[in-house]
C-alpha positions, 0 to 999 in steps of 0.5 A, a space after each residue: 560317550 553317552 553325554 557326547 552323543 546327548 551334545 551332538 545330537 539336539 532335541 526333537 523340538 529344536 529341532 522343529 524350530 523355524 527362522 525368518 530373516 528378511 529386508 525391508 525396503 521403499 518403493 526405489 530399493 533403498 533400505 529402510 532402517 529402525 522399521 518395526 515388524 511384527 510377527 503374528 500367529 494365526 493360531 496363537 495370536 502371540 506376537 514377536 516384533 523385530 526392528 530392522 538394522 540400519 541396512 534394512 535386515 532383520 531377523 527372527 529365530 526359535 518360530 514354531 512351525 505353523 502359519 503367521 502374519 508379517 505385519 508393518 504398521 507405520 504412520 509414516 508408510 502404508 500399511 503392510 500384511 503378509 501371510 507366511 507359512 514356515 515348515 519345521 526347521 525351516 529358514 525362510 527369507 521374506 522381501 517387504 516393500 513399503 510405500 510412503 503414505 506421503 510421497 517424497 518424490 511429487 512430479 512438478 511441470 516447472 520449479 515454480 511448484 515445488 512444495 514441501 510433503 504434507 505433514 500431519 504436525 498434530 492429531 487430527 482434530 487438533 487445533 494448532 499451526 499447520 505448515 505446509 499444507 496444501 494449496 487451498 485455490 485461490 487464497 492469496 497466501 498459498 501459491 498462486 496463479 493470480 498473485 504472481 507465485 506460480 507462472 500464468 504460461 510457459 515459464 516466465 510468464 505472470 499475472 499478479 491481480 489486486 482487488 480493492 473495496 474501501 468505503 469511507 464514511 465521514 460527518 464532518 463540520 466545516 465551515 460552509 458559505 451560505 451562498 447567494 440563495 441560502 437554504 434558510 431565511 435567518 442564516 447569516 450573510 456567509 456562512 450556514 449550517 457546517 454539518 456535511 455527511 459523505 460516503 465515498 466507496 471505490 472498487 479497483 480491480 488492477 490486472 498486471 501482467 509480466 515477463 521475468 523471474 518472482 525473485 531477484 532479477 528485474 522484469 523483462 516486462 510488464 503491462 499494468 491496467 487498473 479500472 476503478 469505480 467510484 461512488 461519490 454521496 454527499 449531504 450538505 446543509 446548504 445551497 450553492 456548495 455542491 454546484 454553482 446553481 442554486 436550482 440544484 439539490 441543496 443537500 445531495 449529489 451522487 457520481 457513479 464513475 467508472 475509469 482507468 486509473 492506470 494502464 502503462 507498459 514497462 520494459 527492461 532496456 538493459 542490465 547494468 553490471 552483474 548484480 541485477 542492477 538494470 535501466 528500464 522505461 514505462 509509459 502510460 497512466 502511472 502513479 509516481 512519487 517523486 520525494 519520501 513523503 509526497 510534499 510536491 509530487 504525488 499522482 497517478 497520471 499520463 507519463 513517460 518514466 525512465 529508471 534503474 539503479 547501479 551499484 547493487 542498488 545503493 544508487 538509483 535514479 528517476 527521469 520522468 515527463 507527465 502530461 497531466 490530465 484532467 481530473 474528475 471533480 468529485 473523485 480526483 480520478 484521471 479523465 480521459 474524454 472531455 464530456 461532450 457538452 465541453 466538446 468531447 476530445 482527449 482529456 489534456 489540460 495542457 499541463 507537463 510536468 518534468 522529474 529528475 530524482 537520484 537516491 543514495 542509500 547508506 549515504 554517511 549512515 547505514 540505513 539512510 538514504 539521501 535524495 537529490 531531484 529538480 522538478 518543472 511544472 508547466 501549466 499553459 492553459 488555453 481557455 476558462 474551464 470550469 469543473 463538472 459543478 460549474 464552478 470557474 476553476 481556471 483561471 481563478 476566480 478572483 482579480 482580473 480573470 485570464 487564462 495565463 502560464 505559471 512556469 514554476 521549477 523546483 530544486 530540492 534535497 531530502 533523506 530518509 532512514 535511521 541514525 542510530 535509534 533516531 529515526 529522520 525525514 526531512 525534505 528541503 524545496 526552492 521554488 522559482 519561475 514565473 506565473 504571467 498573471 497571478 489573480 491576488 496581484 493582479 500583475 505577472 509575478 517571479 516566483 521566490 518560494 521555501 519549503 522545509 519539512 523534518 520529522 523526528 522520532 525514536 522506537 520504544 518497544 511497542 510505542 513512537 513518540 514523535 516530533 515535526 516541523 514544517 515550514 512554507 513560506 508565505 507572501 508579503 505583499 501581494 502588490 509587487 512582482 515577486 511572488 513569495 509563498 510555496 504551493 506544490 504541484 500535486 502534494 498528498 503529504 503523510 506527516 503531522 497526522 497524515 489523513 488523521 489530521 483535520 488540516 490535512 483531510 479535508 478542503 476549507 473553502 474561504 467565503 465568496 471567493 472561489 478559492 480555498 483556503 487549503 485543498 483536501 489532502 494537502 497542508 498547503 494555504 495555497 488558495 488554489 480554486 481546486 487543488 486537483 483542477 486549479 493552478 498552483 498559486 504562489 501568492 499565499 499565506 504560507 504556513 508554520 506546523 509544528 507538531 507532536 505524536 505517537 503511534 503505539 502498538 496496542 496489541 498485534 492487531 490494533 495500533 494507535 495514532 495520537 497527534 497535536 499540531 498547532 498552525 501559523 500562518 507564515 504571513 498574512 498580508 495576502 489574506 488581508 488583500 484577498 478578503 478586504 480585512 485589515 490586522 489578519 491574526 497569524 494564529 490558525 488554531 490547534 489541530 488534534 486527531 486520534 487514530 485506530 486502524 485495526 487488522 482483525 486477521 493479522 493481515 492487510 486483508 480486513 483493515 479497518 481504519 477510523 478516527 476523530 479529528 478536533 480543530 480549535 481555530 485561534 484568533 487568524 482563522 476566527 477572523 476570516 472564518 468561524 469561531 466555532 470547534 470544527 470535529 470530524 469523526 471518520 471510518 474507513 473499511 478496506 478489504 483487498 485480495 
């Protein structure tokens, strides 16, 4: 009987024994599962921790009587300290709520602005890959108002702003005529000292503004205006090649420009089926390129565009109409006033342009896109106009000289992609038209003329190797009435080196003729007065490039261009007629160029581009020029935002 009464009836100091149950909970309710409590004495400063169950509970038994501390310290919440007092045999139960020290929930005015939570992913102070912090103003990489990731007002309404800085820095050797008064007593009769020093910096701040969606859906509009600032220094050796007046500097000249480079509106007309195909027009100032590589069209001018696409966008479609204006002598840049010495007034120079493309993408292979287009150039000057050096430009110099018409249409057919590891572009072109009074024939011609380009290369890992071809066909006798060599509208072609290519880069004039051999960023011999301010000529040498290359992948910030091109001309009776020389070689020489462009932040922020580019005349080009090696070695600075 003693023993049972000892069972029932429990010790004094259980008897004195407390229990705390509790939840715990966020700032919403919601309980919050595996949360560590703690309990602390006062006086004791022992501590029993708990962790909650998954539905928030928890619960501690056998607590002395006496005063404790309920604490929570959790990185992921608010810190949380409570004191509680529990009486002998007392069972207390006690709420806690917590509150995230990352807010889970951010109120937003729009969707644009939805970010993830801020996430602390290393120790403070230690270096590493943060994702998902916050947005540092005006850095282009975060979101932003003034790249088009965040709405400028309402909801659909955008502003995209691009700065660019480029300063090109370029010593060249070229081969330069002496000119009527040369700068030296003992130079030769046609040509003086090569050495010419150019330093080129632009800045372009372009405003575009826009109606739509940042994702799939084409804008409902947009209006783009770009002004542009061009510098434009120049040392040569020699008089008579930076203006026509030997009074002039002999060795400098500087053109502080400012223009706009682009201002156009664009439109959506309306959607095409439910894939966000659509057909749009834009009209004003423009650049366009009307095939993949620039070989007959590609410019920045005044025209009307019509666009759009159909089929989920495997097809799409360009009609376009430009009425050319004038361009800036030393810059190329568009002019929009005659200066007032020429008698002021709007800038045209009564030239239209008319394109028609269509592209199809996957066309026989995926991942090839094959191209159709016919282009017309209407070039119908209305007086002599001579460039802002005082050079006669149009017509050229050369032969009986009269303003005429050149009528020259093209038709062609190109693609793009892969077939299977081959990477291909390959571009074909007819001419034909007429020009009313070509200089070299000095008779109206039809023209007659072929182009054909075609690059081939294979990806290896981190390298390119590479191969291309071009053809233009030349004139066989500039004395009848067909006009057989191909010139371009406005080409600006990115093959055989591009603007590493010695060729390519620069403009070689042809001595006491006004005209050049070949134009500044063109392979073309078209013996055009200015590329940007002349007419086409299609009484030419015409040209064969075959060429040889690789772009390797240095490291992740640094890649190389390495090319050779050896140059033919097609024929060369016109250069024979032209120069009064009989037995004109066909070789030109051999072109070499190496090239580094170097992004030292993994971005298209800070490249900088530099190179050097050889050129070892053969026996043609030693005829009507120079036997000496022509080098020039270059470096180009881009910063953009």
């Amino acid at each position: 009987m003693l023993a049972a009464v000892a069972l029932a009836t429990p010790p004094a100091a259980a008897q004195e024994r407390a229990t705390l149950r509790g939840t715990v909970v966020d700032s919403r309710g919601t309980a919050l599962p595996r949360v560590t409590v703690v309990v602390r004495g006062r006086e004791s400063g022992a501590e029993r921790p708990a962790v909650t169950a998954p539905d928030g509970t928890f619960m501690m038994g056998g607590l002395a009587p006496g005063l404790y501390d309920v604490v929570v310290e959790d990185p992921a919440f608010a810190a949380f300290r409570r004191e509680v007092a529990l009486a002998p045999g007392a069972e207390q139960t006690i709420r806690i709520e917590l509150a995230y020290t990352v807010a889970d929930f951010v109120p937003v005015p729009d969707r644009w602005r939805l970010r993830f939570p801020d996430w602390q992913r290393y120790p403070p102070g230690q270096g590493g890959d943060y994702p998902f912090v916050r947005n540092r103003g005006f850095d282009p990489y975060d979101q932003n108002v003034l790249k088009g990731d965040l709405p400028l007002a309402g909801d659909s309404l955008f502003l995209i702003f691009t700065g660019v800085v480029e300063s090109p820095l370029e010593y060249r050797l070229l081969p330069t005529p002496a000119g009527v008064s040369t700068e030296r007593p003992d130079s030769e009769a046609f040509f003086g000292e090569n050495e010419q020093y150019a330093l080129l910096p632009s800045a372009i701040a372009s405003f575009e503004l826009f109606h739509g969606s940042t994702s799939f859906r084409p804008r409902d509009w947009a209006i783009r205006v770009t002004p542009q600032f061009n510098v434009n220094y120049v040392s040569t050796r020699e008089r008579g090649g930076l203006n026509v007046s030997p009074e002039e500097p002999a060795t400098r000249r500087r053109d502080y420009l400012a223009v706009l480079q682009e201002a156009f509106g664009e439109v959506k007309l309306f959607d095409v089926g439910e894939y966000y195909d659509f057909t749009s027009v834009r009209a004003g100032i423009q650049p366009f390129n009307s095939d993949f590589r620039g070989f007959l069209f590609r410019d920045t001018n005044l025209g009307v565009r019509a666009f759009g696409n159909w089929g989920r966008n495997r097809n799409q479609w360009n009609v376009a109409v430009f009425d050319q204006l004038e361009k800036e002598t030393n810059s190329d840049l568009n002019l929009l006033v005659y200066p007032e010495e020429e008698g002021g007034g709007f800038a045209r120079r009564r030239q239209r342009v008319f394109i028609a493309n269509y592209y199809r993408q996957d066309f026989l292979a995926e991942g090839y896109t094959f191209s159709v287009s016919a282009h017309a150039n209407q070039d119908r000057p209305d007086r002599v106009f001579y460039d802002a050096n005082g050079f006669l430009v149009r017509p050229s110099p050369v032969g009986l000289i009269q303003p005429h018409n050149v009528d020259a249409y093209y038709v062609g057919a190109g693609g793009d992609g892969h077939w299977g590891r081959l990477n291909v572009t390959h571009q074909f072109y007819a001419a034909f038209g007429t020009d009313a009074f070509n200089g070299v024939s000095g008779t109206p011609v039809d023209i007659e003329a072929q182009f054909a380009a075609v690059e081939i290369s294979v990806d290896r890992n981190w390298y390119r190797p590479k191969a291309a071809f071009l053809f233009a066909s030349g004139d066989d006798d500039p004395d009848d009435t067909r006009a057989r060599g191909f010139d371009a509208i406005v080409d600006n072609p990115n093959i055989a080196g591009g603007p590493f290519s010695f060729w390519n880069r620069y403009s070689i004039r042809l001595a006491q003729t006004g005209l050049g051999l070949v134009g500044r960023n063109s392979v073309l011999p078209s013996l055009r007065s200015s590329k940007a301010e002349g007419q086409a000529s299609f009484v030419n040498p015409g040209l064969l490039l075959f060429n040889g290359g690789l772009d390797a992948e240095l490291t992740r910030k640094l890649r190389m261009t390495v090319n050779v091109n050896y140059l033919r001309f097609h024929r060369t009776e016109t250069l024979q007629r032209l120069l009064f020389q009989a037995d004109i070689d066909p070789s030109i020489g051999i072109d070499g160029s190496v090239g580094f462009q170097y992004r030292p932040a993994l971005n298209d922020n800070l490249v900088i581009t530099s190179g050097v580019s050889l050129f070892m005349p053969r026996t043609g080009f030693q005829q009507i020029l120079t036997d000496r090696m022509l080098y020039s070695p270059f470096a180009v600075v881009t910063i953009t935002y």
